[in-house]
C-alpha positions in Angstrom: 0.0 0.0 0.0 2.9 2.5 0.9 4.9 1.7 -2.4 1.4 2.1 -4.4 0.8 5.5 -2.3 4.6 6.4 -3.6 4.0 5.5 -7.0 1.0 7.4 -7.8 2.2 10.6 -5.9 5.2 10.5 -8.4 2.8 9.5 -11.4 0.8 12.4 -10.4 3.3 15.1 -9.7 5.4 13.6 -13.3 1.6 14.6 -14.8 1.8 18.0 -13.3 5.2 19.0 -14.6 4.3 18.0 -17.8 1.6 19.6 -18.0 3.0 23.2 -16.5 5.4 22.5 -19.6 3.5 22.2 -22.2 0.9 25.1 -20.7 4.4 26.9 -20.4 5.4 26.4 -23.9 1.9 27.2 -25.1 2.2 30.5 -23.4 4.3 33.3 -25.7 5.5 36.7 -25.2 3.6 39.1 -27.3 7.1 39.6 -29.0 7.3 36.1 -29.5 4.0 35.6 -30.6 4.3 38.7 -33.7 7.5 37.0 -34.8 6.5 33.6 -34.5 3.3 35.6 -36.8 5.8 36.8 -39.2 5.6 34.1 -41.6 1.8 35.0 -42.2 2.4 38.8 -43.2 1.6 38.7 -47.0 0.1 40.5 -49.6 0.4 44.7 -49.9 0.1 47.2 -46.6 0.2 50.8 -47.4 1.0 52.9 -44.2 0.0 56.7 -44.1 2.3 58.4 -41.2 3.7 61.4 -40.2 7.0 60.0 -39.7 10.0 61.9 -40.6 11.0 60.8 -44.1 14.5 59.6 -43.4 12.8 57.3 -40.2 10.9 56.1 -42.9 13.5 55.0 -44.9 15.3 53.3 -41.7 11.6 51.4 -40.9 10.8 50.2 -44.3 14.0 48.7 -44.5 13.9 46.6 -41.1 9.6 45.7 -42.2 11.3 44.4 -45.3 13.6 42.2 -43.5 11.4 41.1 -40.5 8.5 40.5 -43.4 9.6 39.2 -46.3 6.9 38.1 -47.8 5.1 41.8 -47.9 5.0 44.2 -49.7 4.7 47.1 -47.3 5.1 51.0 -48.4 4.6 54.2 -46.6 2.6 57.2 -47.3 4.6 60.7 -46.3 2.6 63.9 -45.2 2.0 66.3 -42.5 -1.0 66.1 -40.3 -2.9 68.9 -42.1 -2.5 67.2 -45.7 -3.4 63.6 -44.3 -6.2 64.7 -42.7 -7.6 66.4 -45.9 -6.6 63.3 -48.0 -8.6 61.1 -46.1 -11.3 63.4 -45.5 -11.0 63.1 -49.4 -11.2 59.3 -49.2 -13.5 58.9 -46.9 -16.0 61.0 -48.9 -15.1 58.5 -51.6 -16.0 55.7 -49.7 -12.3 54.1 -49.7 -9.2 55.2 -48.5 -5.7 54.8 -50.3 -4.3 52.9 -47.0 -4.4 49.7 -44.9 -3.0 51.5 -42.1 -2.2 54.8 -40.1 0.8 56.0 -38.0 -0.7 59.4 -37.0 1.2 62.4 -34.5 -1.6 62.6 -31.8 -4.4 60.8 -30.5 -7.4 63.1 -30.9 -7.3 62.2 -34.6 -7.5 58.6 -33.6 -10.6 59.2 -32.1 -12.2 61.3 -34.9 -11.7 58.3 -37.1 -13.5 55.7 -34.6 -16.3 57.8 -34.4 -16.6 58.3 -37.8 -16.6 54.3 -38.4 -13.5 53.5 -40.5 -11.4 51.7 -38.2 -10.7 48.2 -37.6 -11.1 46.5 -34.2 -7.9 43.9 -32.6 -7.2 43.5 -29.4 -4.0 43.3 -29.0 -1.6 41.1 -26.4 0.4 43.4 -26.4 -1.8 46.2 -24.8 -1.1 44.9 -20.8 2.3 46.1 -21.4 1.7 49.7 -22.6 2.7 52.5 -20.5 0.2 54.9 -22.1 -3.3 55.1 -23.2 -4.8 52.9 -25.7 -8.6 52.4 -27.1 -10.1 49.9 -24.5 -11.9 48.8 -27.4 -8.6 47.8 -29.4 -9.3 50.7 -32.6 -5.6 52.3 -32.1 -2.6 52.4 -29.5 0.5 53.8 -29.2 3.3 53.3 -31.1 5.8 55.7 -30.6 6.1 58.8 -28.1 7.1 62.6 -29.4 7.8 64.9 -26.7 7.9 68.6 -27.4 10.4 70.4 -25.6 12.5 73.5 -26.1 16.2 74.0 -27.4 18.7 76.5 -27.5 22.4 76.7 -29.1 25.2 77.2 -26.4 27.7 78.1 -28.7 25.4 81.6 -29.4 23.9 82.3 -26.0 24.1 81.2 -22.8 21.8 79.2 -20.4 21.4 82.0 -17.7 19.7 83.9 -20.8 17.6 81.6 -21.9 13.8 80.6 -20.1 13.7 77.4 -18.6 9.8 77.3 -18.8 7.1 77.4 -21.6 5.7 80.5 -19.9 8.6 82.1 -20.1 9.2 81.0 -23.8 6.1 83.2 -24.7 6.8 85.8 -21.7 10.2 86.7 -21.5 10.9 90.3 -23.6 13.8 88.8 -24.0 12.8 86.6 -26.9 11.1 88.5 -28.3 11.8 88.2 -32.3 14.0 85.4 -31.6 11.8 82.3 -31.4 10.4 79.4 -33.6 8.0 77.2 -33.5 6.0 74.6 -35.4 2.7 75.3 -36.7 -0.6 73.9 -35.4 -2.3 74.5 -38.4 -0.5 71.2 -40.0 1.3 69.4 -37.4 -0.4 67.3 -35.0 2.2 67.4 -32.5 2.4 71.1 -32.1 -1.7 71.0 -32.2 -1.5 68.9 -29.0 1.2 71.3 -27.9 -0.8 74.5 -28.1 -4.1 72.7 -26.7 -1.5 71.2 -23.2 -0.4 75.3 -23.0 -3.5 76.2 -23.3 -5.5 74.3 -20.9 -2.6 75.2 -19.0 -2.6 79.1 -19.5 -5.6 80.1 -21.2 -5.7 81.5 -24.5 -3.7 84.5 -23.4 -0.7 82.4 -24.5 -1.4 82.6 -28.0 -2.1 86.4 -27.5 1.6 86.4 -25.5 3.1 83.7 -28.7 1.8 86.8 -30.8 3.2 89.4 -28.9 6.7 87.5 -29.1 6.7 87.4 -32.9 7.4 83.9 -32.4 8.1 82.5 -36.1 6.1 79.2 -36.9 7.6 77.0 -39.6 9.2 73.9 -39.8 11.3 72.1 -37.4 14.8 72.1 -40.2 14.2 75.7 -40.7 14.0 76.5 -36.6 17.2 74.2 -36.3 18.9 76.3 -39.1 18.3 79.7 -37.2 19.1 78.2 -34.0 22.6 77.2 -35.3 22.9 80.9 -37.2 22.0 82.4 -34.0 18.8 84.2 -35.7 16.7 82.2 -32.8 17.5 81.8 -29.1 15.2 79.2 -28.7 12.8 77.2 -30.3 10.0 74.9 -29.7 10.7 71.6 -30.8 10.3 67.9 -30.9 13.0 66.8 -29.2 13.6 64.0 -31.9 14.9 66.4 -34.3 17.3 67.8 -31.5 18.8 64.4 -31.0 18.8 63.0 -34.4 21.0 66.1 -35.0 23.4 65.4 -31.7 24.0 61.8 -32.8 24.6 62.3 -36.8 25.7 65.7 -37.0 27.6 65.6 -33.4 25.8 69.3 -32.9 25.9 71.0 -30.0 22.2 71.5 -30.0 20.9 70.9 -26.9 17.3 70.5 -25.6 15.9 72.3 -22.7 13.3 70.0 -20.6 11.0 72.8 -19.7 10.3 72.8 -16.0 6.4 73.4 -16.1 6.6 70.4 -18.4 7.5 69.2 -21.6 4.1 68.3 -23.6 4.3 64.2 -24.5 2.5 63.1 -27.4 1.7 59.5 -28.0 1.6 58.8 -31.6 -1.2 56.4 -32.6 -1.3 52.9 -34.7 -4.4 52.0 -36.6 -6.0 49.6 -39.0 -8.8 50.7 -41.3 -11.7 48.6 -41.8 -11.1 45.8 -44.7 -13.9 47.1 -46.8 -12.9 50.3 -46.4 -9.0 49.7 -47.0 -6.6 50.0 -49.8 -6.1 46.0 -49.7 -8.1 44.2 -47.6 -5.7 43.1 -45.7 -6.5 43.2 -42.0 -4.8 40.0 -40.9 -1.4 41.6 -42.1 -1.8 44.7 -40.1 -2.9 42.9 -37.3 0.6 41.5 -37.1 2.4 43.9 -38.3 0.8 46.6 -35.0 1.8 43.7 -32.8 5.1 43.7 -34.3 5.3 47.5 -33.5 4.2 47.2 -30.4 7.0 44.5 -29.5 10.4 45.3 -28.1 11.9 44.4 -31.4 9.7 47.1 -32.8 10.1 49.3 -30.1 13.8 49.4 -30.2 13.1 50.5 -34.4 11.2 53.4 -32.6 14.6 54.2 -30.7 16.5 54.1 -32.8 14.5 57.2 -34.3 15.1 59.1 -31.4 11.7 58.4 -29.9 10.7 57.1 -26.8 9.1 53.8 -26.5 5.5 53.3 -25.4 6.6 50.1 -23.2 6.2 49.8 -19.4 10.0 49.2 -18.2 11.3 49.6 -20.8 15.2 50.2 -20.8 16.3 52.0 -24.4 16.2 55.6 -24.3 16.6 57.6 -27.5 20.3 58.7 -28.2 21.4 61.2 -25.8 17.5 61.8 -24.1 16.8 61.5 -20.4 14.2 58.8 -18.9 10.4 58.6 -20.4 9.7 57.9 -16.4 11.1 61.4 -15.2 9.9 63.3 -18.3 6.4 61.7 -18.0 6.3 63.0 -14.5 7.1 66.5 -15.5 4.8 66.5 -18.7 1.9 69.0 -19.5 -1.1 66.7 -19.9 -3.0 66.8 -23.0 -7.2 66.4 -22.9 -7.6 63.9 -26.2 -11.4 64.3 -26.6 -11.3 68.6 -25.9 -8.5 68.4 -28.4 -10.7 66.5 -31.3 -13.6 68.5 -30.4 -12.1 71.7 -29.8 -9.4 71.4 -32.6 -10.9 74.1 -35.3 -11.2 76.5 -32.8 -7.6 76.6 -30.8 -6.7 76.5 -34.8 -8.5 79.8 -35.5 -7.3 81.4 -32.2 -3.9 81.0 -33.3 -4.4 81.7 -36.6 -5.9 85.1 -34.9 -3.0 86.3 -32.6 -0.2 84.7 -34.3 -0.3 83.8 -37.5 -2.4 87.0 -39.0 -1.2 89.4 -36.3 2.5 88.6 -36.9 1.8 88.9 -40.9 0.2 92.5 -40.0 
């Protein structure tokens, strides 16, 4: 009877390690899981984002090698002309895309409620440090952050505000500050509506006041270097990306009433309603993205990564954790429903005052 008793205790527990095996081999990382998926990934995708250009480049090249099979192409174009092109498309009844790597969330949710988007719940969304769609229509793929920079070889620190009041305050600055414009870029649209929530509309009146200069980011950099801008408003992508390939001396300024962080959004469009039909696809490829293999692609274009504990910082940037805990918050839904008029109010006292 003892032996018996023995025998079936080690039968039993030889029946439970087995089986925590096999449950445990069964089990995969999401990172596992979209590269075990990879193999699957087929057909066309066509991407629309807001990317920089030359990250483009750098991400169709490691999509081509991770997916072979695919043929996957990016889109290229501002927030304000993707927004009218699918406007455009949608009007049409079909959009020219698969997928969408937008700036800013508020879009995102514009495009749900206007029916377009696909819905996957992701395994991957348990490890995301920031908001997602609890329905599963976008997440976050990358994170811009919005800070200020100045050029130490022109001026020096002690001269230069530390805050984002003080970039539109200080006399100063006045004439000698740039920054992107909310008109077309979805980042500096979320920018304008964290300041404002922030500070009122006063501080497009006080932008005004400054003669701030709004244009692009490579122009900005460009007077920064010349010493025709003390500081500028930036993402703080372009700032590094310059540090690491050019070995500037650029350097950002992590305002202390907050950077503004912006997480860029992933999304699939509806099949019927797609360039290709090819949902499956772009369900793999999002939770390929949202992967550390796809997160560290994200790094390595000097963006921060949307994972919780994650290690890899952009070159050269501090931790998302302590900039995260400074950052301006942004209101999502007031910025999709409000977004046409913060546009006109800075239209109003900067961009038609300044031209007067």
């Amino acid at each position: 009877m003892i032996r018996c008793g023995k025998t079936v205790r080690r039968l039993v527990l030889l029946g439970l390690a087995l089986t925590m095996t096999l449950v445990s081999c069964g089990e995969k990382k999401p990172a596992a899981a979209a590269k075990d998926a990879a193999g699957e990934v087929s057909g066309k995708l066509v991407i629309y984002t807001s990317m920089y250009e030359d990250i483009i480049e750098k991400m169709t090249q490691t999509l081509n090698t991770r997916f072979p099979k695919a043929e996957i192409k990016f889109f290229y174009g501002g927030t304000g002309t993707l927004q009218a092109k699918i406007a455009a498309e949608m009007n049409a009844g079909k959009l020219g895309c698969d997928m969408m790597m937008l700036a800013e969330p508020s879009y995102s949710l514009e495009l749900k409620e206007a029916g377009i988007l696909h819905k996957y719940v992701s395994p991957a969304r348990d490890r995301l440090a920031f908001e997602y769609d609890s329905e599963g229509y976008w997440y976050p793929v990358r994170v811009l952050n919005m800070v200020l920079a100045y050029n130490p070889d022109k001026y020096s620190l002690g001269d230069i505000p530390h805050t984002m009041q003080g970039f539109a305050h200080d006399p100063r600055l006045k004439g000698f500050i740039s920054m992107p414009n909310p008109l077309t870029a979805g980042s500096a649209l979320a920018a304008i509506s964290a300041l404002r929530d922030k500070y009122g509309y006063e501080y497009y009146t006080a932008l005004g006041n400054q003669k701030v200069m709004v244009e692009s980011g490579s122009v900005a950099l460009t007077k920064l270097e010349t010493g025709e801008c003390k500081v500028i408003m930036i993402l703080e992508e372009s700032v590094l990306k310059k540090r690491e390939e050019e070995k500037s001396k650029l350097t950002v300024i992590y305002p202390d009433d907050g950077s503004v962080l912006i997480p860029s959004t992933i999304m699939t469009v509806k099949g019927e309603k797609s360039a290709n039909n090819n949902t499956r696809a772009a369900e793999i490829v999002t939770d390929w993205f949202l992967s550390e293999e796809g997160q560290a692609a994200i790094v390595g274009g000097w963006m921060h990564s949307v994972l919780k504990n994650y290690d890899k910082l952009p070159y050269d940037a501090i931790p998302t954790a302590k900039i995260l805990a400074a950052s301006m918050p942004v209101n999502w839904e007031k910025t999709f429903r409000q977004r046409e008029e913060m546009r006109k109010k800075f239209e109003d006292n900067v961009t038609i005052k300044k031209a007067k």
